[in-house]
N, C-alpha and C positions, 0 to 999 in steps of 0.2 A: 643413391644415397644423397647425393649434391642436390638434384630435383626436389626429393622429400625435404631437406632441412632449406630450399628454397621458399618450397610452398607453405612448411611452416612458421619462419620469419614472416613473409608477405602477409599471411593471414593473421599474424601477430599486428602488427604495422595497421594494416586496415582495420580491426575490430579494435585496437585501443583509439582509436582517431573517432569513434564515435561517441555522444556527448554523454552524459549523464544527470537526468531530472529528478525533479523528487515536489513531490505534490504533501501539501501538510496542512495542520488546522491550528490556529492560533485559538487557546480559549482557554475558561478555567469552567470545566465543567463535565460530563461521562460524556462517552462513546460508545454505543451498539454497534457490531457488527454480525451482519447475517453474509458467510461466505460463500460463493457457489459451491456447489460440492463437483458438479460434473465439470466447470475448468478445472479445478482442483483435482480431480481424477485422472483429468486427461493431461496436465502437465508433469502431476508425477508419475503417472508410465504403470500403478501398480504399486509401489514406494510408498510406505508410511508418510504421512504429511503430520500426523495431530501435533509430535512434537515440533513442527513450522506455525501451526497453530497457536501452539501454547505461550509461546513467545514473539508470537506477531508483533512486530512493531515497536516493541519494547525498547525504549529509553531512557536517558534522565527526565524526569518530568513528565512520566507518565507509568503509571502500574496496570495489570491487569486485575479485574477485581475479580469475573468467574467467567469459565469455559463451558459451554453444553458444548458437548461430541458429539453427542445424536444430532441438533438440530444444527451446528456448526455457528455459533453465536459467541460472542467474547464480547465482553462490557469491561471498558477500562477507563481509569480517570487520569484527566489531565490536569495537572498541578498550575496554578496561578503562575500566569507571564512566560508561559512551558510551548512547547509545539508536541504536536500526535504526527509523527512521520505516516502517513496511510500508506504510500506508495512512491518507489524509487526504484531507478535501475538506469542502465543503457540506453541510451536510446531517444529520441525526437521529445515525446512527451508520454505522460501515464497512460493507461489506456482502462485502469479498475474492472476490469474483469472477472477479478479474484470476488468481487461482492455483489452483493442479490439486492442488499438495503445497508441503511448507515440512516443513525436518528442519532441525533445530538442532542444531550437532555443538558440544559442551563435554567436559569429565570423563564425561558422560552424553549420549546421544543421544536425539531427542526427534524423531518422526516424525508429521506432521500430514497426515492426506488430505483434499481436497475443501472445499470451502467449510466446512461443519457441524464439519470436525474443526480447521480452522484457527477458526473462531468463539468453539467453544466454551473455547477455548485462555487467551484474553485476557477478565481482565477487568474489569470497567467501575469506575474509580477513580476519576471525576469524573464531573460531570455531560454531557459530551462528550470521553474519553479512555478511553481502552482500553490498558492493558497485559500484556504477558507479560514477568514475570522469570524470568531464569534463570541457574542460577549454575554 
């Protein structure tokens, strides 16, 4: 028993000690996303995900406007002087996994593929924050 609630504490102790980033997009303008569907699969095990879907991201300063469930796409608008949280968690820095494409429609449109092309998008303004502005 003593062992067990050792190794519980410890591993409490270690996994809060690590940091917490969050990658996001400064702008007043929609948001496309096209989600993977097989990370998505493979991190819920099996587990409904649409209702994690449906509320992606969702903050002050930002609504979704509609959901495809077939093609896994959510278009949401970001409110003037607002941030779009895209991604946040545990850990070193984002890694965007969860998406296939990301197109930012403004005055200008701005089309993102794949991991590397959404990556390279955003960048690193603190020592755990990531952003993309755009105007």
């Amino acid at each position: 028993m003593k062992n067990t609630l050792l190794i519980l504490v410890l591993t409490f102790i270690i996994a809060s000690c690590e940091p917490f980033y969050d990658s996001s997009i400064k702008n007043n303008s929609s948001i496309i996303l096209e989600f993977n569907r097989n990370t998505l699969e493979e991190a819920w095990d099996g587990r409904p995900y649409m209702p994690f879907l449906q509320t992606y991201a969702l903050s002050e300063g930002s609504k979704i406007i509609y959901f495809d469930s077939t093609n896994l796409v959510s278009k949401y608008e970001v409110l003037p002087n607002s941030y779009f949280i895209l991604e946040h968690g545990q850990g070193i820095k984002p890694n965007y996994d969860l998406f296939n494409k990301m197109t930012i429609i403004s005055d200008d449109t701005l089309s993102l593929n794949g991991i590397k092309g959404i990556e390279s998008s955003f960048k690193q303004v603190d020592k755990y924050q990531w952003q993309l502005t755009f105007k």
